[in-house]
C-alpha positions in Angstrom: 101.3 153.1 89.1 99.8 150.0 86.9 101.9 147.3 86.6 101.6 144.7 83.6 101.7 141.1 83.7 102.2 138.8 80.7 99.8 135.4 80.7 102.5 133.3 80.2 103.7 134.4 83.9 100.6 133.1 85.4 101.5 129.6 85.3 104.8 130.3 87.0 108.4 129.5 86.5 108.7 125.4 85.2 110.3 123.2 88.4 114.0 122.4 87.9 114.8 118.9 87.1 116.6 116.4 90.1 119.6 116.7 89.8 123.6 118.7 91.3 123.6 122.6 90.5 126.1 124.7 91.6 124.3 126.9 94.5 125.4 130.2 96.0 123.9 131.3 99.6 122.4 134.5 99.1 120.5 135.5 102.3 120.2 134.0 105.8 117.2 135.3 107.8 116.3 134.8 111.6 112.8 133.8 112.2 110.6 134.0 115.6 107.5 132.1 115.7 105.4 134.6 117.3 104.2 133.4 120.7 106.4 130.8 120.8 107.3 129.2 124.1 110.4 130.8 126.0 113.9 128.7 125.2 112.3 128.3 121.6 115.1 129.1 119.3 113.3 130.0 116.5 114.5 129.1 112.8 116.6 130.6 109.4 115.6 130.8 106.1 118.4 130.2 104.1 118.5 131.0 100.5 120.3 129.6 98.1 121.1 130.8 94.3 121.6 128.1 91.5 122.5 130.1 87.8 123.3 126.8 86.1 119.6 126.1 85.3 118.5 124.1 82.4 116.5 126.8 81.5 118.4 129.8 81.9 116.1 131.4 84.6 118.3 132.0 87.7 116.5 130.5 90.4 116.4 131.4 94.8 115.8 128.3 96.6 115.0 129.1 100.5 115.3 126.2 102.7 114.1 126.3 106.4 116.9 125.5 109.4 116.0 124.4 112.9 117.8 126.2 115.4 117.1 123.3 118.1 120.1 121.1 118.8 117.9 118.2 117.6 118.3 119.6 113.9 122.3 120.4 113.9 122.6 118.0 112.0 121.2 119.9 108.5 123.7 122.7 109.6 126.8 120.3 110.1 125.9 119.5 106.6 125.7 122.3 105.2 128.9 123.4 107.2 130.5 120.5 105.7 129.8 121.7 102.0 131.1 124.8 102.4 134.6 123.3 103.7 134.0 124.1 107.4 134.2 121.2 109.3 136.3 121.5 112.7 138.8 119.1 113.5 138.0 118.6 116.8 135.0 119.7 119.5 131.6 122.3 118.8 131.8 124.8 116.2 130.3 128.3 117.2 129.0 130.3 114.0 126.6 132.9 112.6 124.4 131.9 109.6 124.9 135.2 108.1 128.6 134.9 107.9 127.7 132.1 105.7 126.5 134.4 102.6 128.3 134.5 99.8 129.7 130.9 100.3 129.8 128.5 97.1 128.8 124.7 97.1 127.0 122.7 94.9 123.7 120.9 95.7 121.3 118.3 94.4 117.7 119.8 94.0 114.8 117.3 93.8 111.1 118.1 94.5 108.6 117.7 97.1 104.9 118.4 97.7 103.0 121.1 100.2 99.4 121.8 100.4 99.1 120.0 96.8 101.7 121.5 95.0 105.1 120.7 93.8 108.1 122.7 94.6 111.9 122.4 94.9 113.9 121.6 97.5 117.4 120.6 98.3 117.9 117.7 99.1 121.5 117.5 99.8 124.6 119.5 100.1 128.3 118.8 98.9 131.5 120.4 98.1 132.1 122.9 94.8 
Protein backbone atom coordinates (compact mmCIF):
# COMPACT_ATOMS: atom_id res chain seq x y z
CA UNK A 1 0.00 0.00 0.00
CA UNK A 2 1.50 3.73 -0.93
CA UNK A 3 0.43 6.26 1.16
CA UNK A 4 0.40 10.08 0.10
CA UNK A 5 1.48 12.99 1.84
CA UNK A 6 0.70 16.58 1.01
CA UNK A 7 3.86 19.29 1.37
CA UNK A 8 1.92 21.40 3.38
CA UNK A 9 1.95 18.49 6.12
CA UNK A 10 5.67 18.57 6.33
CA UNK A 11 5.92 21.56 8.33
CA UNK A 12 3.45 20.19 10.87
CA UNK A 13 0.40 21.33 12.64
CA UNK A 14 0.98 25.46 13.82
CA UNK A 15 1.53 25.51 17.94
CA UNK A 16 -1.66 26.69 19.82
CA UNK A 17 -1.50 30.10 21.18
CA UNK A 18 -1.14 30.53 25.48
CA UNK A 19 -3.93 30.60 26.60
CA UNK A 20 -7.49 28.37 28.68
CA UNK A 21 -9.02 25.59 26.32
CA UNK A 22 -11.48 23.43 27.42
CA UNK A 23 -9.57 19.88 27.58
CA UNK A 24 -10.99 16.35 27.67
CA UNK A 25 -8.63 13.32 29.04
CA UNK A 26 -8.62 10.90 26.42
CA UNK A 27 -6.06 8.11 27.41
CA UNK A 28 -3.99 7.34 30.48
CA UNK A 29 -1.08 5.00 29.86
CA UNK A 30 1.36 3.19 32.43
CA UNK A 31 4.91 3.52 31.65
CA UNK A 32 8.02 1.30 32.97
CA UNK A 33 11.41 2.59 32.39
CA UNK A 34 13.02 -0.52 31.33
CA UNK A 35 15.68 -1.53 33.84
CA UNK A 36 14.67 0.70 36.24
CA UNK A 37 15.67 0.21 39.82
CA UNK A 38 13.16 -2.03 41.99
CA UNK A 39 10.49 0.43 44.13
CA UNK A 40 10.68 2.65 40.85
CA UNK A 41 7.06 3.52 40.17
CA UNK A 42 7.35 4.24 36.79
CA UNK A 43 5.23 7.13 35.13
CA UNK A 44 1.60 7.91 32.94
CA UNK A 45 1.15 9.56 29.99
CA UNK A 46 -1.87 11.36 30.19
CA UNK A 47 -3.57 12.76 27.20
CA UNK A 48 -5.58 15.35 26.97
CA UNK A 49 -8.05 16.55 24.03
CA UNK A 50 -8.65 20.42 23.49
CA UNK A 51 -11.49 20.91 20.30
CA UNK A 52 -11.79 24.64 20.94
CA UNK A 53 -8.66 25.45 18.91
CA UNK A 54 -8.19 28.70 17.14
CA UNK A 55 -7.59 26.83 14.22
CA UNK A 56 -10.11 24.29 14.10
CA UNK A 57 -7.56 21.26 14.14
CA UNK A 58 -8.50 19.17 17.28
CA UNK A 59 -5.48 18.79 19.06
CA UNK A 60 -3.99 15.55 21.74
CA UNK A 61 -1.79 17.02 24.29
CA UNK A 62 0.08 14.17 26.37
CA UNK A 63 1.65 15.30 29.52
CA UNK A 64 4.05 12.99 31.57
CA UNK A 65 2.92 12.11 35.53
CA UNK A 66 5.46 11.05 38.13
CA UNK A 67 4.27 8.25 40.01
CA UNK A 68 6.77 9.01 43.01
CA UNK A 69 5.14 10.63 45.99
CA UNK A 70 7.51 13.62 45.43
CA UNK A 71 5.34 14.55 42.29
CA UNK A 72 1.65 14.05 43.85
CA UNK A 73 1.42 17.18 43.70
CA UNK A 74 0.64 17.48 39.62
CA UNK A 75 -1.93 14.79 40.29
CA UNK A 76 -3.65 16.61 43.37
CA UNK A 77 -3.95 19.19 40.73
CA UNK A 78 -5.28 17.69 38.27
CA UNK A 79 -7.65 15.79 40.79
CA UNK A 80 -8.66 19.19 41.85
CA UNK A 81 -9.80 20.22 38.15
CA UNK A 82 -11.77 17.54 37.72
CA UNK A 83 -13.90 18.17 41.09
CA UNK A 84 -12.25 15.41 43.08
CA UNK A 85 -10.75 16.78 46.01
CA UNK A 86 -11.37 14.71 49.38
CA UNK A 87 -12.43 16.41 52.29
CA UNK A 88 -10.33 14.85 54.59
CA UNK A 89 -7.09 12.24 54.53
CA UNK A 90 -5.26 10.31 51.08
CA UNK A 91 -7.16 9.69 48.15
CA UNK A 92 -6.66 6.19 46.54
CA UNK A 93 -7.40 6.32 42.55
CA UNK A 94 -6.62 4.81 39.13
CA UNK A 95 -5.54 7.21 36.32
CA UNK A 96 -7.60 5.43 33.92
CA UNK A 97 -10.78 5.95 35.76
CA UNK A 98 -9.90 9.42 35.01
CA UNK A 99 -10.75 9.22 31.06
CA UNK A 100 -13.48 10.87 29.87
CA UNK A 101 -13.28 13.61 32.60
CA UNK A 102 -13.83 17.42 31.37
CA UNK A 103 -11.75 20.45 32.64
CA UNK A 104 -10.35 23.26 31.19
CA UNK A 105 -6.62 24.09 30.98
CA UNK A 106 -4.15 26.80 30.07
CA UNK A 107 -1.69 25.61 27.24
CA UNK A 108 1.56 27.59 26.86
CA UNK A 109 4.71 26.35 25.20
CA UNK A 110 8.07 25.01 26.08
CA UNK A 111 11.26 23.95 24.42
CA UNK A 112 12.95 20.17 24.00
CA UNK A 113 15.96 19.26 22.10
CA UNK A 114 15.49 22.74 20.13
CA UNK A 115 12.02 22.70 19.43
CA UNK A 116 8.91 24.21 20.51
CA UNK A 117 5.93 22.33 21.70
CA UNK A 118 2.81 22.65 23.86
CA UNK A 119 2.32 21.92 27.09
CA UNK A 120 -0.08 22.48 29.90
CA UNK A 121 0.72 24.49 32.12
CA UNK A 122 -2.09 24.42 34.49
CA UNK A 123 -5.27 22.83 35.28
CA UNK A 124 -8.71 24.31 36.54
CA UNK A 125 -12.32 23.55 36.83
CA UNK A 126 -14.94 23.43 33.47
Amino acid sequence: MKLKIDKKDFGGIELLPDGDYDATIEKAELNHKDGAPEGDEGYYFMYFRIEDTPDGITRSLREVFSNKASASFRWAQLLSALGQEPDEGPVEFDPEDLIGGALKVTVGQREYDGRLYNSIKAFMLA
